[in-house]
C-alpha positions in Angstrom: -30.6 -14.0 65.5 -29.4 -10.7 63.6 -30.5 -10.9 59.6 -33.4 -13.6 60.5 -37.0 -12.8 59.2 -39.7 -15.2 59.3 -43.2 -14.2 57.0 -46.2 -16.6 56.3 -48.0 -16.0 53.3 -51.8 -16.8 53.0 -52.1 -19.6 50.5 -54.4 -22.8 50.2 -51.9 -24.1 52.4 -49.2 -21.8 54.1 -45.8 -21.7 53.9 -43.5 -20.0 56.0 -40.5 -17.9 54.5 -37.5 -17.9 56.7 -34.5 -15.5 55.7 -31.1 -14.7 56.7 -27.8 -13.3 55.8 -24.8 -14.9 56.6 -21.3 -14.3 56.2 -18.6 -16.8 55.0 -16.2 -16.9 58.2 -13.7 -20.1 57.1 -10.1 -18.9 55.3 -10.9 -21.0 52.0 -14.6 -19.7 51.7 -16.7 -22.2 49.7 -14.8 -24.6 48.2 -16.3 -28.4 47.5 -15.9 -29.5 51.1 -18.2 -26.5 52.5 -19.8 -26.3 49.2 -21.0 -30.0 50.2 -21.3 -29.9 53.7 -24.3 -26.5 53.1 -25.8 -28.7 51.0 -26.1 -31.9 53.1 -27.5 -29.7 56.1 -30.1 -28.6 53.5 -31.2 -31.4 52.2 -32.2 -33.1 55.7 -35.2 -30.3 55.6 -38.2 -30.6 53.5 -38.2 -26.6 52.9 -36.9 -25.1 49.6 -33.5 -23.5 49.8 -32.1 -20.6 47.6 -28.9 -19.0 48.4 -28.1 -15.4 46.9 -24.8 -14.0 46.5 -25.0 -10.5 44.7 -26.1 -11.1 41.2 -25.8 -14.6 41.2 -28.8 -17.3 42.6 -28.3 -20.8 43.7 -30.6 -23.5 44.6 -29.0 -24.8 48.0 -29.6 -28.2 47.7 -27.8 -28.6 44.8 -23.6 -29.2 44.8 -23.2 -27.7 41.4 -25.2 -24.5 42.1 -23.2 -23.6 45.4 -20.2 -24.3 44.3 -20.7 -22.0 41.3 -21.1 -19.3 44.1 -17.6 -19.1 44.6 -17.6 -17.5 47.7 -14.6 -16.0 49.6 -14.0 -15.1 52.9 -16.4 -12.1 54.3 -18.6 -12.7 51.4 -22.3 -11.9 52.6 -24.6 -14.5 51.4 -28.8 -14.5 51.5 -30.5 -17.6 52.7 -34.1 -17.9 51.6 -35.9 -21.0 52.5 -40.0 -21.7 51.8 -41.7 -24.5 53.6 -42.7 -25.7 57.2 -39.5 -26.1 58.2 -37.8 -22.7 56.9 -37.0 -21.6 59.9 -34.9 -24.3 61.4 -33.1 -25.1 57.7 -32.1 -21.4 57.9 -30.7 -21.7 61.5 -29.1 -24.9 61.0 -27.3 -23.1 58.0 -26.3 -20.3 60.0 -24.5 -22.5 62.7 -22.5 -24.5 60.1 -21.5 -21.1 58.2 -21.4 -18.7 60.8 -20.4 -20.3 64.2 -18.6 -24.0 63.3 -17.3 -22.6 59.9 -17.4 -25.9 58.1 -15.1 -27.1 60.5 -12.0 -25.1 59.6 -9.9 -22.4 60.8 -10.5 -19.1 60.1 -7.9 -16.8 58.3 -4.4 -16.3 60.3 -4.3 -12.5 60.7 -1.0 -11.0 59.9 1.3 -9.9 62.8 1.9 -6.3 63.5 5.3 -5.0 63.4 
């Protein structure tokens, strides 16, 4: 997987740090359906999920944070997830975003003259 890195630190009890950058794929980006369907997959994993797009943060388990994102199509966004299931909530992630594109279609590319 391109963009995935996986650290542990040394705590009393360690963590695993999974991250990942994705790219919006779907023609409507991340509006409320997607916005809701990220969150869902993220919330089935006990790890801690923040999403960064440029300047702005966002806790990934929570519908009002992601959707504040407002990300477009080809937007880049950084998945950071803490706990001992990081690594699959990040993959997981990356499959919905990345490869089934919140179940839509991506954008219609103009025909060439």
């Amino acid at each position: 997987m391109a963009g995935l890195r996986m650290q542990t630190r040394k705590d009393s009890v360690k963590k695993v740090v999974c991250e990942a950058e994705i790219e919006i794929k779907n023609a409507d980006g991340l509006h409320m359906r997607p916005a809701m369907q990220f969150v869902d997959v993220a919330n089935q994993f006990d790890s801690d999920v923040a999403v960064t797009s440029g300047e702005n943060s966002a806790d990934g388990k929570s519908i009002m944070q992601m959707s504040m994102l407002a990300a477009t199509y080809g937007t880049k966004l950084k998945i950071r997830a803490e706990g001992a299931d990081a690594q699959k909530v990040v993959s997981a992630l990356r499959e919905l975003v990345e490869e089934k594109k919140f179940g839509e279609p991506p954008p219609k590319l103009k025909a060439e003259s």
